[in-house]
C-alpha positions in Angstrom: -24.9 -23.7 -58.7 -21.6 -21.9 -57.7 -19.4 -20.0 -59.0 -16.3 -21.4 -61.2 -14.3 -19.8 -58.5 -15.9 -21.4 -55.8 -15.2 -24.6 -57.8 -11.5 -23.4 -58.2 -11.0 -23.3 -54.9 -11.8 -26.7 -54.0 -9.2 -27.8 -56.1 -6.5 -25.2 -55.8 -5.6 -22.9 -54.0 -6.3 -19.1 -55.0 -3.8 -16.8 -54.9 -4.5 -12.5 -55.8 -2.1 -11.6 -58.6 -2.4 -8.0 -57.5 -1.9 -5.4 -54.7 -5.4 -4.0 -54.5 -6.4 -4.7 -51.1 -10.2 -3.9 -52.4 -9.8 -6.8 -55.0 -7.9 -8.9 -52.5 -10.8 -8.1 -50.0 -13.6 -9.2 -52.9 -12.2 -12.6 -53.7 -10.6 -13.6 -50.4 -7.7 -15.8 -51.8 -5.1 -17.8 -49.8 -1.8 -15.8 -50.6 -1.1 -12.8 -52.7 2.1 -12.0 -55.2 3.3 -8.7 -55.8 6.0 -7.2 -58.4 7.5 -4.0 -59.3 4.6 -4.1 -62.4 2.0 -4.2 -59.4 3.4 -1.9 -57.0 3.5 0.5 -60.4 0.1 0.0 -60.5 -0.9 0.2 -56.6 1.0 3.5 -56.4 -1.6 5.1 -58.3 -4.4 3.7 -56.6 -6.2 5.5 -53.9 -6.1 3.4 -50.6 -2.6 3.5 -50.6 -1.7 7.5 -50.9 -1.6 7.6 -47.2 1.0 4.9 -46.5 2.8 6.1 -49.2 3.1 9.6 -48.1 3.8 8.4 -44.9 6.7 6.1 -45.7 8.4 8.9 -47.9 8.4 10.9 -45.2 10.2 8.2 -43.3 13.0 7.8 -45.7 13.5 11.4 -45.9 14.0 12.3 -42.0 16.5 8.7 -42.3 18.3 9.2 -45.0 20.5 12.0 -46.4 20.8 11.8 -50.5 18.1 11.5 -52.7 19.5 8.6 -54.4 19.6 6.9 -50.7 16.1 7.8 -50.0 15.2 6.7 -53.7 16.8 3.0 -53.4 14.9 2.5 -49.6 11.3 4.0 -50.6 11.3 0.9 -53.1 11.8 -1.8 -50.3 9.8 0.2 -47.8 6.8 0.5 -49.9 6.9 -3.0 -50.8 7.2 -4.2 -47.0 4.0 -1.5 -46.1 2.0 -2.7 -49.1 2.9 -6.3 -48.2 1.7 -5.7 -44.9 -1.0 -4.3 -45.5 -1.9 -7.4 -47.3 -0.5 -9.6 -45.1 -3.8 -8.3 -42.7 -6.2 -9.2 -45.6 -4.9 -12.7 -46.7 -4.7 -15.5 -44.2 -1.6 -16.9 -46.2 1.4 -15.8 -47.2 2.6 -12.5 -49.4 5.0 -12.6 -52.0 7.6 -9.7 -52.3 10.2 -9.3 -55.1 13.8 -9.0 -54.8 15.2 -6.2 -57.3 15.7 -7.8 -61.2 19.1 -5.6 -61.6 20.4 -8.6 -58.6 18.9 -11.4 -60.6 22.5 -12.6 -61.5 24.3 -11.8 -57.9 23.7 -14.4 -55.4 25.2 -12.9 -52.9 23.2 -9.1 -53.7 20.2 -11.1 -53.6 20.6 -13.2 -50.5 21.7 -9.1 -48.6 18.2 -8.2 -49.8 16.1 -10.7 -48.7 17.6 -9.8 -45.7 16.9 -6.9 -45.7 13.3 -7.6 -46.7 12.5 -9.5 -43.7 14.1 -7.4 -41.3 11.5 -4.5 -42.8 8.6 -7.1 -42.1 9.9 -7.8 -38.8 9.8 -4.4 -37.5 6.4 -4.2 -38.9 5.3 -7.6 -36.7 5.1 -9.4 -39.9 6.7 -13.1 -39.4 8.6 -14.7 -41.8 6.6 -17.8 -42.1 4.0 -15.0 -43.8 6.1 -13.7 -46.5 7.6 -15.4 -49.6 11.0 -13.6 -50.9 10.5 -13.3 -54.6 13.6 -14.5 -56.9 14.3 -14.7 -60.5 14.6 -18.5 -61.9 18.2 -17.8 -62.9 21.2 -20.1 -61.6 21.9 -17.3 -59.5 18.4 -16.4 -57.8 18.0 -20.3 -57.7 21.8 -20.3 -55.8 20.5 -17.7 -53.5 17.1 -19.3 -52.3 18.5 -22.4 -51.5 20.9 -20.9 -48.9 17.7 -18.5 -47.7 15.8 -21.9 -47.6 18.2 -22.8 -45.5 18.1 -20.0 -43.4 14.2 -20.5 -42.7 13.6 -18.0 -45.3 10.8 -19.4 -48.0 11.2 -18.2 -51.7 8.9 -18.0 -54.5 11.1 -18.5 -57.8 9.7 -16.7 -60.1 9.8 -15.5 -64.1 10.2 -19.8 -64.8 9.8 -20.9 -68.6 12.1 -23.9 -68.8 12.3 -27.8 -67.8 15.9 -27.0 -66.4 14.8 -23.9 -64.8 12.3 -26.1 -63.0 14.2 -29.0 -61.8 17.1 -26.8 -60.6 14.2 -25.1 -58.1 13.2 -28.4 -57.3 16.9 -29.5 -56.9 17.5 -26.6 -54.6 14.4 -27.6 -52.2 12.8 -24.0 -52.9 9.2 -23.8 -51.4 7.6 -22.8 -54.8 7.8 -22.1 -58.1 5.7 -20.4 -60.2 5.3 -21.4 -64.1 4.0 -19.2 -66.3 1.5 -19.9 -68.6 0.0 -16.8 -70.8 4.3 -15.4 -71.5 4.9 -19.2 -72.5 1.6 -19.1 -75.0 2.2 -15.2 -76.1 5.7 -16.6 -77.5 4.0 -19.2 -79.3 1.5 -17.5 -80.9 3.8 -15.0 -82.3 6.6 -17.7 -83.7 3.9 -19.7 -85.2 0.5 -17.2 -86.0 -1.6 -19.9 -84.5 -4.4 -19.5 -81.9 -4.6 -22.5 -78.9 -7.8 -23.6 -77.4 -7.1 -24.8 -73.3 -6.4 -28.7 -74.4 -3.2 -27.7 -77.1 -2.2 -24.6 -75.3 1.6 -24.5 -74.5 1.5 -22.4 -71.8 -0.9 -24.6 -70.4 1.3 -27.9 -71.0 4.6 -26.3 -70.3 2.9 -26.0 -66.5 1.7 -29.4 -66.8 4.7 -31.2 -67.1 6.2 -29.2 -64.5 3.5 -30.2 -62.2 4.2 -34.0 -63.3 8.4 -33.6 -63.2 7.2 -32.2 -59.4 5.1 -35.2 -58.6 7.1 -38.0 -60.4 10.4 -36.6 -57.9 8.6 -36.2 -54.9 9.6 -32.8 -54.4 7.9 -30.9 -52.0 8.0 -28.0 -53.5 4.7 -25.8 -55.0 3.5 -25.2 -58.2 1.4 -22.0 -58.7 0.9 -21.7 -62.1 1.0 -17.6 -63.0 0.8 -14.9 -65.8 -2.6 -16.7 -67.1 -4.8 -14.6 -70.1 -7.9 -16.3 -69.9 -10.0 -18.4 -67.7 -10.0 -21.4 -69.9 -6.2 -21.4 -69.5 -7.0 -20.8 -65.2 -9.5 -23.6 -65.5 -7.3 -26.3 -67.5 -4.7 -26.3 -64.6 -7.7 -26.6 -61.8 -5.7 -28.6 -59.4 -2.4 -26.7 -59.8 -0.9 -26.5 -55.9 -1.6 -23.3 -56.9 -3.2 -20.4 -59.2 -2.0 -16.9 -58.7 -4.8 -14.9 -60.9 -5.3 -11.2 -62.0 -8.4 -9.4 -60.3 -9.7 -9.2 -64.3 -10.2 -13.2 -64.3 -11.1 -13.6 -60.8 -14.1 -11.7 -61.4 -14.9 -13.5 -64.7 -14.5 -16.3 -62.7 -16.9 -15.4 -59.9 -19.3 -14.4 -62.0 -19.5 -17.6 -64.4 -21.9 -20.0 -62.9 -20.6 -24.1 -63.6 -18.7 -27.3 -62.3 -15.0 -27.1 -62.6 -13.6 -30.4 -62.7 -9.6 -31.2 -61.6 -7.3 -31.3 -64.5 -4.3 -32.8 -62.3 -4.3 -34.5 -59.8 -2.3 -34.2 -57.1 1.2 -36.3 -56.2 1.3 -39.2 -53.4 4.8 -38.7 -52.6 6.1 -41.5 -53.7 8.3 -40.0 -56.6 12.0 -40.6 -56.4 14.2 -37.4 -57.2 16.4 -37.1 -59.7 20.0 -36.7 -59.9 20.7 -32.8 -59.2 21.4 -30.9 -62.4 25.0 -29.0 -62.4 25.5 -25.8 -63.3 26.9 -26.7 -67.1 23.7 -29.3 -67.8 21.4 -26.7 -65.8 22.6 -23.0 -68.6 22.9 -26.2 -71.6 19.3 -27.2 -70.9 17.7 -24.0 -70.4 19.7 -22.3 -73.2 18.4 -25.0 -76.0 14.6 -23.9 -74.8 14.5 -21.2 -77.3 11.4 -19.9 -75.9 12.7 -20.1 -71.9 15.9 -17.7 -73.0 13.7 -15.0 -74.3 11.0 -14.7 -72.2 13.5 -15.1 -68.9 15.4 -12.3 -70.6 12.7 -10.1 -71.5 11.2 -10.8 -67.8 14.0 -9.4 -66.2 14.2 -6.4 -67.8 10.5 -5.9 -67.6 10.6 -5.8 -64.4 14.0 -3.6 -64.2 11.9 -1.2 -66.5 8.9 -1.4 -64.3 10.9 -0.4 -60.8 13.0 2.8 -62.6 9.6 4.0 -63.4 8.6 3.2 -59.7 12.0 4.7 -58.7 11.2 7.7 -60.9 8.0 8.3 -59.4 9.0 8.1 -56.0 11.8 10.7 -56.5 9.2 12.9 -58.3 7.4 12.6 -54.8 9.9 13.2 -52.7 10.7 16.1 -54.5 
């Protein structure tokens, strides 16, 4: 018998929640997703010290201040690691715009430019790369004019049915859900433990999976942010999974039939009518749960790239 990952993967497809190219290598997923959390962590692993060293060196023979060659070594890292990814992975790589933009359409639209350009002068295409947004009215306002522009986001940091529909509303390429953020919140407001069949996390992706099929919307699900494998194998059938290295391996080495748990849309949905900005902040702000994990998200993730920013100018120094 296979493995359950094997099994995954004839249902969804994988995607490597991480920037370990050694893990990547291991599990040989479709895509890979990266965030300031992960390129925390992938500057402290081994196989990168080179390129790092290398790009730092870069930004310091281009650019004059400190603080200039601080705020480029964070994009130019993220573009080399992405790269280097982009070799591993036949699909696509996910790259984050900054959270401090996540409320500036027009900041964040200028840095996925930016973004591309970087891949682009490394002979990355942009069919191979995914510019990474916040699910705020903003980041949503700014993929839809990139989607336009033949540049494909992935929304991310989405907790909310509004949050969802506005994605869909905006024709972004995919969304991605998450589950174990949706579930921690849970747990803590109401002390109890969920098996895989009553777990929020697991049903708030659900029904944004059915709100995607019952439109018609071609955009992707990827459920994300998953803690265990019964929550990874309760959305088999998801678009798509993005999953940690930790689970992937629990996954490959657990022998058993994993069955689909949705089944995929025919097309025939008919969309709905587009929210507006008022019924899209209304909707989103009465979701108790979306409001604080969007806002603790964000700053996450701010918190995450001062520490990358701080480590870099320790470097450089």
């Amino acid at each position: 018998m296979t493995s359950q990952l094997q099994q995954l993967k004839q249902h969804s497809l994988v995607v490597a929640d991480t920037g370990d190219l050694e893990a990547i290598r291991r599990y040989q997923p479709q895509d890979a997703t990266t965030n300031p959390s992960l390129l925390l962590k992938a500057f402290s692993l081994s196989g990168y010290q080179a390129l790092i060293d290398e790009e730092l060196s870069s930004v310091k023979a281009s650019f004059g201040s400190r603080e200039e060659q601080v705020k480029h070594a964070v994009d130019r890292l993220a573009v080399a690691m992405g790269s280097e990814i982009s070799a591993v992975v036949p699909g696509r790589v996910s790259t984050e715009v900054a959270a401090r933009l996540s409320f500036d359409t027009q900041a964040s639209i200028a840095k996925a430019h930016e973004l591309i350009e970087l891949y682009d002068a490394r002979g990355v295409s942009r069919d191979r790369v995914l510019i990474k947004l916040a699910s705020t009215w903003e980041g949503i306002r700014a993929a839809e004019v990139l989607e336009r522009e033949g540049i494909q986001c992935n929304l991310t940091l989405l907790f909310s049915d509004a949050q969802a529909q506005a994605c869909f509303d905006a024709g972004v390429f995919l969304v991605s859900p998450f589950v174990g953020r949706v579930t921690d919140w849970y747990k803590k407001a109401t002390g109890n433990d969920y098996t895989p069949e009553n777990d929020p996390g697991v049903q708030f992706v659900q029904g944004v999976c059915e709100r995607a099929n019952q439109g018609g919307y071609d955009t992707v699900v990827m459920g994300a942010s998953f803690r265990t494998t019964g929550q990874v194998l309760a959305l088999a059938g998801c678009p798509r999974l993005t999953i940690s290295p930790a689970l992937l391996e629990e996954l490959d080495a657990t022998e058993g039939s994993v069955a689909a748990q949705i089944q995929a849309g025919d097309g025939s949905g008919k969309p709905s009518e587009p929210l507006s900005e008022a019924a899209f902040r209304w909707g989103h702000n009465q979701d108790a749960m979306a409001t604080d994990k969007l806002a603790e998200g964000i700053r996450r993730f701010h918190d995450d790239q001062l520490e990358l920013e701080s480590l870099i100018d320790k470097r450089l120094g």
